[in-house]
BAMARRO-127354 format. One record per residue (C-alpha): x, y, z; residue number from 1. Coordinates in nm, 3 decimals. Example, Ala and Ser with C-alpha at 12.3 -4.5 7.8 and 13.67 -1.06 7.14 Angstrom:
<site><x>1.230</x><y>-0.450</y><z>0.780</z><nr>1</nr></site>
<site><x>1.367</x><y>-0.106</y><z>0.714</z><nr>2</nr></site>
//
This chain:
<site><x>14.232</x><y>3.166</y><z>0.604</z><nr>1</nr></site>
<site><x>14.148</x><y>3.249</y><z>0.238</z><nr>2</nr></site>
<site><x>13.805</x><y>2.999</y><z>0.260</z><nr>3</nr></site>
<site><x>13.756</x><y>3.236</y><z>0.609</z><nr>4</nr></site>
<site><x>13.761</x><y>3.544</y><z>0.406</z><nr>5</nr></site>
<site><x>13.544</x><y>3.394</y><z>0.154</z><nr>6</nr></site>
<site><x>13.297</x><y>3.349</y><z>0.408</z><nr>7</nr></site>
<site><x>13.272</x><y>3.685</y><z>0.529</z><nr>8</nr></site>
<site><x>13.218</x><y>3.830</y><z>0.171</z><nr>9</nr></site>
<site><x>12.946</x><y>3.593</y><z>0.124</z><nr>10</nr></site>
<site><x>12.781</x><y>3.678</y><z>0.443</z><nr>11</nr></site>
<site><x>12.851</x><y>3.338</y><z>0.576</z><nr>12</nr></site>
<site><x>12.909</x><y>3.281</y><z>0.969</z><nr>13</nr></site>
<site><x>12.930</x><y>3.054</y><z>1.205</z><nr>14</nr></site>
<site><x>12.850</x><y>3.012</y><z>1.565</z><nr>15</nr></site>
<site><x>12.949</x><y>2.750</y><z>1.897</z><nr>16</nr></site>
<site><x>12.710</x><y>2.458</y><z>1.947</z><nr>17</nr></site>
<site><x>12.657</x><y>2.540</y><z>2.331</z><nr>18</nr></site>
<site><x>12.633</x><y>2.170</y><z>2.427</z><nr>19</nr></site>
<site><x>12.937</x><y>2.040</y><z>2.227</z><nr>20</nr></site>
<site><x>13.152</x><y>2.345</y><z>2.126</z><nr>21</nr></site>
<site><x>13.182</x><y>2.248</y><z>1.758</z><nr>22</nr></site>
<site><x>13.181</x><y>2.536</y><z>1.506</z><nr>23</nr></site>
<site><x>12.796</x><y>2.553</y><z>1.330</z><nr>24</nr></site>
<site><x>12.740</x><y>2.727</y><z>0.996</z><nr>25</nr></site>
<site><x>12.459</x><y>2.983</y><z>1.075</z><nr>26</nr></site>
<site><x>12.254</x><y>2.940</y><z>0.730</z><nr>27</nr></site>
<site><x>12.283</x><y>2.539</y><z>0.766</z><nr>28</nr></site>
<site><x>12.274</x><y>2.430</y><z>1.064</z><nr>29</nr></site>
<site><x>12.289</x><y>2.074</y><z>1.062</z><nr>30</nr></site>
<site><x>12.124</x><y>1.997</y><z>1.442</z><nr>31</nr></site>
<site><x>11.859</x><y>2.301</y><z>1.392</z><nr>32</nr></site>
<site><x>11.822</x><y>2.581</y><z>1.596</z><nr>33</nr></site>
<site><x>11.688</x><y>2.673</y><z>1.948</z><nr>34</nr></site>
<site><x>11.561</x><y>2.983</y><z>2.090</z><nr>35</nr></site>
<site><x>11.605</x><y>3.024</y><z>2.470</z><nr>36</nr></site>
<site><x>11.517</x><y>3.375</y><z>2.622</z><nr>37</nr></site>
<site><x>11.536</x><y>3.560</y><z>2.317</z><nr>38</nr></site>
<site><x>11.837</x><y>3.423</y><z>2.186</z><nr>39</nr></site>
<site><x>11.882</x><y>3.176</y><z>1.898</z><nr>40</nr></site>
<site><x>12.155</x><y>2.880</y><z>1.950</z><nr>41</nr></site>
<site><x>12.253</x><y>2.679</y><z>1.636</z><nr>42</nr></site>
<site><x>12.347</x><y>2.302</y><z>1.691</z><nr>43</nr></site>
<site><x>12.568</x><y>2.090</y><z>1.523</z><nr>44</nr></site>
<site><x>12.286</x><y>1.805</y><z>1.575</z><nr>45</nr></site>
<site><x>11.956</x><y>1.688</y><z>1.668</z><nr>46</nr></site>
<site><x>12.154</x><y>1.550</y><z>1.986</z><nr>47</nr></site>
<site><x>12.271</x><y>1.908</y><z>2.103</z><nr>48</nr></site>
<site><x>12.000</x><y>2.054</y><z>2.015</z><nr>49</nr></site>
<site><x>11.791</x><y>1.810</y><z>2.235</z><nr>50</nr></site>
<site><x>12.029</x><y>1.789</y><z>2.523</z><nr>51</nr></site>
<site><x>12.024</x><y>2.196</y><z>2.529</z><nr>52</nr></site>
<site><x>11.630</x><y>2.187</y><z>2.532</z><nr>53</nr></site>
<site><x>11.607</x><y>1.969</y><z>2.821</z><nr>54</nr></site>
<site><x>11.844</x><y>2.204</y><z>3.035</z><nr>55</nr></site>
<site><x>11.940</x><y>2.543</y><z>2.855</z><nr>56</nr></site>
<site><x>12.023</x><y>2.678</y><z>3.199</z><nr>57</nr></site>
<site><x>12.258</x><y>2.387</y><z>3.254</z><nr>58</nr></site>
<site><x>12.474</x><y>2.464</y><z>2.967</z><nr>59</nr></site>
<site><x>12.503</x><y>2.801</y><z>2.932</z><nr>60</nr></site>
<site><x>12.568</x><y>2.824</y><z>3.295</z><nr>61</nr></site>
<site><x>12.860</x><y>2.544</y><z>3.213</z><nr>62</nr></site>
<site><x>12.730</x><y>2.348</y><z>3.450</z><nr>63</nr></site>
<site><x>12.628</x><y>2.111</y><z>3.228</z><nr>64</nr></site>
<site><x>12.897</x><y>1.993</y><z>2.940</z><nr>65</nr></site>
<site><x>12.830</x><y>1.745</y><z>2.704</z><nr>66</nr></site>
<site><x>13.151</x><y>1.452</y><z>2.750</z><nr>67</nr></site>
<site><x>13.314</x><y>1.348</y><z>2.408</z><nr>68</nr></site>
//
């Protein structure tokens, strides 16, 4: 909670990989970034981020989810 907190002061956030669901630091994103229809999804890897290109739809719709 306190490392949370930290975050937040230092203007650190994080956001959901759409393919896998992990949790993605927005300033380092280790999979890159994608921008689909004006928004910007962060991915947890080049994987993700590769899958998600090939069928943003599919994801986001959740008809598409990546099997771990």
């Amino acid at each position: 909670m306190v490392s949370k907190l930290l975050d937040m002061f230092r203007g650190s956030s994080t956001a959901t990989d759409p393919v896998c669901g992990m949790d993605v630091d927005t300033k380092n994103p280790g999979g890159g970034t994608h921008d689909h229809e004006g928004t910007t999804y962060y991915f947890c890897g080049t994987g993700c981020r590769l899958e998600f290109a090939e069928d943003a739809q599919g994801y986001l719709s959740g008809e598409k989810k990546m099997e771990m």
